[in-house]
MIGU-356198 format. One record per atom (N, C-alpha, C, O): atom name; x, y, z; residue number from 1. Coordinates in pm, 1 decimal. Layout:
% MIGU-356198
- atomo	u	v	w	num
- CA	X	Y	Z	NUM
...
% end
This chain:
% MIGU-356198
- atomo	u	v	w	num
- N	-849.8	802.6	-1263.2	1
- CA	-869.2	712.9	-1150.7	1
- C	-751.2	615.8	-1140.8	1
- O	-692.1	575.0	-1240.8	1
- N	-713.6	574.0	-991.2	2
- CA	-589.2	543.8	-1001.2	2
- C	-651.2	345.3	-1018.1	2
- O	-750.6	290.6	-970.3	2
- N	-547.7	294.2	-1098.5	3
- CA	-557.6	156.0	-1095.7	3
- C	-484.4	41.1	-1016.7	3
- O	-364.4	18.9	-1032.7	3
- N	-572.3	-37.9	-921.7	4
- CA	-525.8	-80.9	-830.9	4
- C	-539.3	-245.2	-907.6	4
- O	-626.9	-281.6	-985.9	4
- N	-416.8	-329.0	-852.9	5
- CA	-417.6	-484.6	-868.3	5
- C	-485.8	-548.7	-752.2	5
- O	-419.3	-562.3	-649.5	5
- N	-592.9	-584.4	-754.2	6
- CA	-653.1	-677.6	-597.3	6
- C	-602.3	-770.8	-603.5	6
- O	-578.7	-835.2	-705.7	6
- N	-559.8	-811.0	-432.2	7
- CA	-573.8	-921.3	-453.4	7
- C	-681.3	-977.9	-321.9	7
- O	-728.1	-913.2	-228.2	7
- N	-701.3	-1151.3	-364.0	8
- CA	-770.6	-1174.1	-298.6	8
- C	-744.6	-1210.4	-138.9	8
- O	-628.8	-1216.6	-97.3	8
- N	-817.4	-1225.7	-82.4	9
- CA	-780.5	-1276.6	86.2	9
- C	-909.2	-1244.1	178.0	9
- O	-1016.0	-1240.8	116.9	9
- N	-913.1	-1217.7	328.2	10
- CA	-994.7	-1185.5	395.5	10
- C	-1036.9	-1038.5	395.9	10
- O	-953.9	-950.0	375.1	10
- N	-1164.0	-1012.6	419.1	11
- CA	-1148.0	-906.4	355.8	11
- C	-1179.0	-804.4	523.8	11
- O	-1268.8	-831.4	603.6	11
- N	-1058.1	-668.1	542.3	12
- CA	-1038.0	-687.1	654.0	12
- C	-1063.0	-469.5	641.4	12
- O	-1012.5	-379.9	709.0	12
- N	-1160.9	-465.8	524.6	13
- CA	-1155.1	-314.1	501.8	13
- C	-1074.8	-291.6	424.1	13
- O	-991.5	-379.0	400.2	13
- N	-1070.1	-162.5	354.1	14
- CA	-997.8	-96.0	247.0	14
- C	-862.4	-88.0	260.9	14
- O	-820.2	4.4	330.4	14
- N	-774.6	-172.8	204.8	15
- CA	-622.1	-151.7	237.7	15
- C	-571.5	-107.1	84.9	15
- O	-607.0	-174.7	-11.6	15
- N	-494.4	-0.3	69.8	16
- CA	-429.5	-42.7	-25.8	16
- C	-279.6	19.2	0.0	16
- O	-233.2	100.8	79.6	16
- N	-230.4	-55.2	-100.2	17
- CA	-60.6	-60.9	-116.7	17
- C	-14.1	15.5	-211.9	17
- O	-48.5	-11.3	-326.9	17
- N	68.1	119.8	-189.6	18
- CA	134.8	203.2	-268.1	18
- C	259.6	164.3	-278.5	18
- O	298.8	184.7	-163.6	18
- N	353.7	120.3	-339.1	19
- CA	471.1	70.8	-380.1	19
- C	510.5	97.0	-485.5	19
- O	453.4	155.3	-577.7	19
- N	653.7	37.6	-475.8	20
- CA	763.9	62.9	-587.0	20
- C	788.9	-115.9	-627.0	20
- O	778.9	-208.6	-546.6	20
- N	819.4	-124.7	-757.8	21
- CA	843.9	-299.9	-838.8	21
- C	977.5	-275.0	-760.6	21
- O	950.2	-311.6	-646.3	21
- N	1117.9	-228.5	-762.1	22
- CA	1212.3	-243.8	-713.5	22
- C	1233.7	-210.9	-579.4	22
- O	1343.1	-179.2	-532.8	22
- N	1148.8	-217.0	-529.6	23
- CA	1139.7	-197.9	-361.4	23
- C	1183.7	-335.4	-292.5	23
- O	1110.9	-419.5	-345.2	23
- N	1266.0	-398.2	-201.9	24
- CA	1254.1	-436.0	-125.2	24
- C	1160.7	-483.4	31.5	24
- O	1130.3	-592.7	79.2	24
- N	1139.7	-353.8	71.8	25
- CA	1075.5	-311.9	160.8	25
- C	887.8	-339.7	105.4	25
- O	795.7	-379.7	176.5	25
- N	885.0	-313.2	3.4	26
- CA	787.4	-302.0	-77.2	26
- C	684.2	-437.3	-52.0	26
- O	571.9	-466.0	-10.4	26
- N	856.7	-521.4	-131.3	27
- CA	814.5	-671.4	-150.7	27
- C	786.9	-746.6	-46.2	27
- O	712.6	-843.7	-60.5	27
- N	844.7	-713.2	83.7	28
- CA	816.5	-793.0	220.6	28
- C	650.4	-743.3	245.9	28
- O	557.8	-823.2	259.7	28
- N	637.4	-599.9	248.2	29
- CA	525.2	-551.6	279.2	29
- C	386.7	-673.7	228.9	29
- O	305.5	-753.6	275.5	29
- N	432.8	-618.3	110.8	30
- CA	305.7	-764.2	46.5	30
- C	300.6	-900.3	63.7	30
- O	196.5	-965.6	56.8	30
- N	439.9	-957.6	91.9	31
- CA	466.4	-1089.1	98.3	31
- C	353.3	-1123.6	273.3	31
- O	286.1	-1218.2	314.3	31
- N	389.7	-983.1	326.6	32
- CA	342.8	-996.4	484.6	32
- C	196.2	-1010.3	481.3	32
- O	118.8	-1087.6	537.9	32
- N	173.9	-871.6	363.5	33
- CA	11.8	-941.7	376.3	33
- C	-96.9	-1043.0	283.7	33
- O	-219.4	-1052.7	290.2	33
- N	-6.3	-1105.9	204.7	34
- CA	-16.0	-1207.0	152.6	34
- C	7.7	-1326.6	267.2	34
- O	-82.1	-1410.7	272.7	34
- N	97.3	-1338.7	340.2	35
- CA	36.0	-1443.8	460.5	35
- C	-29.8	-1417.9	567.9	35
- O	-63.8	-1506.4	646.4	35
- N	-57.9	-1282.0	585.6	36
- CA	-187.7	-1280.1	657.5	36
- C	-368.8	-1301.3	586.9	36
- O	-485.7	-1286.3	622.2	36
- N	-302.6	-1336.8	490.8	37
- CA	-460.2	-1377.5	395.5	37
- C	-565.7	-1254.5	392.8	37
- O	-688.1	-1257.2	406.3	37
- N	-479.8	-1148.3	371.5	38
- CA	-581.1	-1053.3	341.4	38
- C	-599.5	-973.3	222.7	38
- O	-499.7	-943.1	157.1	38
- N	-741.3	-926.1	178.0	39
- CA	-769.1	-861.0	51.3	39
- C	-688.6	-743.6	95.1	39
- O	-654.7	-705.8	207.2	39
- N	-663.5	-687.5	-47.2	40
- CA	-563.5	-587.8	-28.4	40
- C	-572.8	-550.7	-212.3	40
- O	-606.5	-619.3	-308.9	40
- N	-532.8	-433.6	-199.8	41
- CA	-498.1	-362.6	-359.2	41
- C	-366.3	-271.5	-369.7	41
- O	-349.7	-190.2	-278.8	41
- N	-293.2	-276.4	-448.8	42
- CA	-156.4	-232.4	-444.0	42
- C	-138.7	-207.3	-615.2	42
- O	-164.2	-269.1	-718.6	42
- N	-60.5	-37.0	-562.8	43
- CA	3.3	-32.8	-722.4	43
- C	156.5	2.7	-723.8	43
- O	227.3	57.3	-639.1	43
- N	183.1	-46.5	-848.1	44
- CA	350.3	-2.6	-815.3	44
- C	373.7	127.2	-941.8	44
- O	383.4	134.1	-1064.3	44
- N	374.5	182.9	-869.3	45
- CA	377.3	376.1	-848.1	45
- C	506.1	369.0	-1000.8	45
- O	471.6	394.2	-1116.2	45
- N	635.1	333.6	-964.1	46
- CA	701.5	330.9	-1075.1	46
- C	693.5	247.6	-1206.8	46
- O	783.3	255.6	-1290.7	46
- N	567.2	154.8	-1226.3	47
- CA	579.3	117.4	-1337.6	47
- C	443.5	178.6	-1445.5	47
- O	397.9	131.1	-1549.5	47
- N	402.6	316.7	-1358.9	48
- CA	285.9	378.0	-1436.8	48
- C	351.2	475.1	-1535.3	48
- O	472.7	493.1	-1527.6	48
- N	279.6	537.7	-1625.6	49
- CA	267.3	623.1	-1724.1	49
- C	259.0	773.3	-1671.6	49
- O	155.2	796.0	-1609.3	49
- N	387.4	929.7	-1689.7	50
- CA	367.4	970.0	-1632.1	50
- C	248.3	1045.1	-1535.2	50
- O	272.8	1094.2	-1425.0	50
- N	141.9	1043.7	-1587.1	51
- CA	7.0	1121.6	-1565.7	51
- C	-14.3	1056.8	-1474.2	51
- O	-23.1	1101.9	-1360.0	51
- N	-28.4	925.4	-1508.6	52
- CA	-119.6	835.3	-1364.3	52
- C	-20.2	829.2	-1225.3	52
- O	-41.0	814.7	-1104.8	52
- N	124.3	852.7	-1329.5	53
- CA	217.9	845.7	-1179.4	53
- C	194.8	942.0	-1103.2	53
- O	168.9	905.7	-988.5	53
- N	193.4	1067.6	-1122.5	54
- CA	117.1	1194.6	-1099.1	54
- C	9.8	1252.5	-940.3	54
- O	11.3	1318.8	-836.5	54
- N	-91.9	1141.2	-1052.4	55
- CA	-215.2	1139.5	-940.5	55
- C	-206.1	1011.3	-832.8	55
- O	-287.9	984.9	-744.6	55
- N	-97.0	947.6	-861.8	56
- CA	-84.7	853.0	-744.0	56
- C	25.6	928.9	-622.8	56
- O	27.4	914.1	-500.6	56
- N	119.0	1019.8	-719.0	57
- CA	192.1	1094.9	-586.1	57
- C	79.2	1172.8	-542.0	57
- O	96.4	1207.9	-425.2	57
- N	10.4	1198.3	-572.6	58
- CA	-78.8	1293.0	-511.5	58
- C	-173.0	1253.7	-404.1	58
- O	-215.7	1332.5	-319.8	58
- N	-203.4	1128.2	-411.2	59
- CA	-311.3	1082.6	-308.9	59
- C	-161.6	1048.8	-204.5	59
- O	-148.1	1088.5	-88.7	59
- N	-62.5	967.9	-281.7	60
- CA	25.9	929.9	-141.5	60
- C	61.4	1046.2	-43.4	60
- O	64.1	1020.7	77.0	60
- N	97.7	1213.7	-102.5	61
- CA	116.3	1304.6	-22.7	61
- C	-16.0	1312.1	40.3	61
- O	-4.4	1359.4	153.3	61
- N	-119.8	1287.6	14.8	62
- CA	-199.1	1316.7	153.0	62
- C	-186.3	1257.4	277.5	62
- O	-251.6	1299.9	372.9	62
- N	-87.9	1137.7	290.6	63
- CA	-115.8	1047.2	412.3	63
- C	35.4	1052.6	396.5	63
- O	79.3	989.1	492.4	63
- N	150.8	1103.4	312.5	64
- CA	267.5	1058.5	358.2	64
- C	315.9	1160.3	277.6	64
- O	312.1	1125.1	159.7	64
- N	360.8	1274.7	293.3	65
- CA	427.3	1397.8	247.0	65
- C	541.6	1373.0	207.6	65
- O	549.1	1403.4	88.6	65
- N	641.3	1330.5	248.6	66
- CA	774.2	1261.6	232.0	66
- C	756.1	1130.9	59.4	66
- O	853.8	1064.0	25.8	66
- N	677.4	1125.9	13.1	67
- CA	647.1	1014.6	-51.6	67
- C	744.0	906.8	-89.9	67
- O	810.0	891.0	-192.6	67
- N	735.6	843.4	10.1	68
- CA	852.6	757.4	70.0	68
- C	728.6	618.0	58.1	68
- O	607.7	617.9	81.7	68
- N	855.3	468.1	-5.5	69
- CA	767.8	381.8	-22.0	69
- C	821.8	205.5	108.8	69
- O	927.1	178.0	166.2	69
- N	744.8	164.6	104.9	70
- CA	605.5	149.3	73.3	70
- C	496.9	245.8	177.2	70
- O	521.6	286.1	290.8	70
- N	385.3	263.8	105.3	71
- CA	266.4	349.9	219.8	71
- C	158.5	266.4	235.5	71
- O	117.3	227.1	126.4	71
- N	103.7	228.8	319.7	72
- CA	-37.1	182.7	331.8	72
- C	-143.2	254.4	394.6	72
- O	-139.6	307.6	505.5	72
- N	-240.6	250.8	311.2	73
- CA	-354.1	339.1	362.2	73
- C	-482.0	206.4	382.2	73
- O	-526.3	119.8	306.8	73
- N	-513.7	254.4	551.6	74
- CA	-619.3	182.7	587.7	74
- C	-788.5	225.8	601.5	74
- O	-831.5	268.0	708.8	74
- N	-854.8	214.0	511.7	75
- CA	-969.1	242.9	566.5	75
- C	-966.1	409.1	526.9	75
- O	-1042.5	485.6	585.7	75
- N	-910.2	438.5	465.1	76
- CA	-854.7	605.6	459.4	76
- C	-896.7	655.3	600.7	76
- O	-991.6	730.8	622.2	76
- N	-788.2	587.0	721.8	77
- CA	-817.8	683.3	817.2	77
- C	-681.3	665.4	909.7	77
- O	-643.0	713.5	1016.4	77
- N	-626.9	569.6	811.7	78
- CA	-466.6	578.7	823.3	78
- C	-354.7	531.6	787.9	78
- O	-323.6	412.5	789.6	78
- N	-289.9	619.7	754.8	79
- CA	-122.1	522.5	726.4	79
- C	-12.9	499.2	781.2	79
- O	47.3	570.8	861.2	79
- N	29.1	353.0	721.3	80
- CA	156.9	295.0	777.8	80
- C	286.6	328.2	697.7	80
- O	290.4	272.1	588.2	80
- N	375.8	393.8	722.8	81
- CA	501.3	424.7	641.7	81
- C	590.3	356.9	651.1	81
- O	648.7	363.1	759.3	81
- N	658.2	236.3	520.3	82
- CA	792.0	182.8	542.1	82
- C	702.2	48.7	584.1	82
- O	579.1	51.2	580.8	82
- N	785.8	-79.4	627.8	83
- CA	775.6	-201.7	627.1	83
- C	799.7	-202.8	808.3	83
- O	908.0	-217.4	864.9	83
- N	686.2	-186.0	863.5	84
- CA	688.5	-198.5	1004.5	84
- C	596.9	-287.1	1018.5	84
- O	481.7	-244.8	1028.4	84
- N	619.3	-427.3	1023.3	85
- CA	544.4	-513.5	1054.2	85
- C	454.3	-553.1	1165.5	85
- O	351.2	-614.7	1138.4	85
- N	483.4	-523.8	1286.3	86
- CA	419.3	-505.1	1387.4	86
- C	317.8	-395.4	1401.2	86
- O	217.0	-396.5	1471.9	86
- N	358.1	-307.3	1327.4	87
- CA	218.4	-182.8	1343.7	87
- C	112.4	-269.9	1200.7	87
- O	-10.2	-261.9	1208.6	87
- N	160.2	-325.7	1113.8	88
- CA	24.9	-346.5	1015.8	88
- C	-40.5	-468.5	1095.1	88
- O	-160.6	-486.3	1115.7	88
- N	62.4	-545.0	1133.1	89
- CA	0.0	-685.7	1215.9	89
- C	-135.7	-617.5	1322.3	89
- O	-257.8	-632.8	1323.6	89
- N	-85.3	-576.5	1364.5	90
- CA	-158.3	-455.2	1510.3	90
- C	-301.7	-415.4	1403.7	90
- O	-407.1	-472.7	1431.2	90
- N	-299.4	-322.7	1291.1	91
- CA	-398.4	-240.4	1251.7	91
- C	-490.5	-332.0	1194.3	91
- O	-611.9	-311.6	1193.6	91
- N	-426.7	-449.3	1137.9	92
- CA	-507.5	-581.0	1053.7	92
- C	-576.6	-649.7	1144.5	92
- O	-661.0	-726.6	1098.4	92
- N	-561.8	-642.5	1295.1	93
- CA	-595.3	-732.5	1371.3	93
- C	-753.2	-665.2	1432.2	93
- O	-848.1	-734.1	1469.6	93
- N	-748.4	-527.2	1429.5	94
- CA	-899.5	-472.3	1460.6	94
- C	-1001.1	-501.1	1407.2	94
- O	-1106.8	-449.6	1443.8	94
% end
């Protein structure tokens, strides 16, 4: 089972954050939804053990084949690829 860091905020449905610690893109992602005050769970994919890294590429290829970071999966009924702020602003706001 993959291990996610929560954090706290509004709670706005199942978000979680697939990332990289040396991401850039990564780090805005969260910073973004850290001031939108929302619950959220995020793991950073490169600082796991290989096995667990494994089964985390594995759920990310279901919603992002390319496994390209950061990914967000909403609600498992969709994802945002890369640090496009206006589409998570948009999906957080439903």
């Amino acid at each position: 089972m993959i291990e996610f860091t929560h954090v706290e905020g509004e709670k706005k449905g199942s978000i979680r954050l697939f990332a990289l610690s040396t991401c850039v893109w990564c780090r805005k992602t969260k910073k973004l939804l850290d001031s939108l005050n929302v619950a959220y769970d995020f793991v950073y994919t490169d600082l796991l053990d290989s096995d667990k890294r494994d089964e985390v590429i594995n759920e990310i290829e279901k919603w992002n084949p390319r496994v390209s970071f950061p990914t967000i999966v909403i609600n498992n009924e969709k994802a945002i690829i890369g640090f496009k702020e206006q589409k998570i602003r948009e999906a957080l706001e439903e």
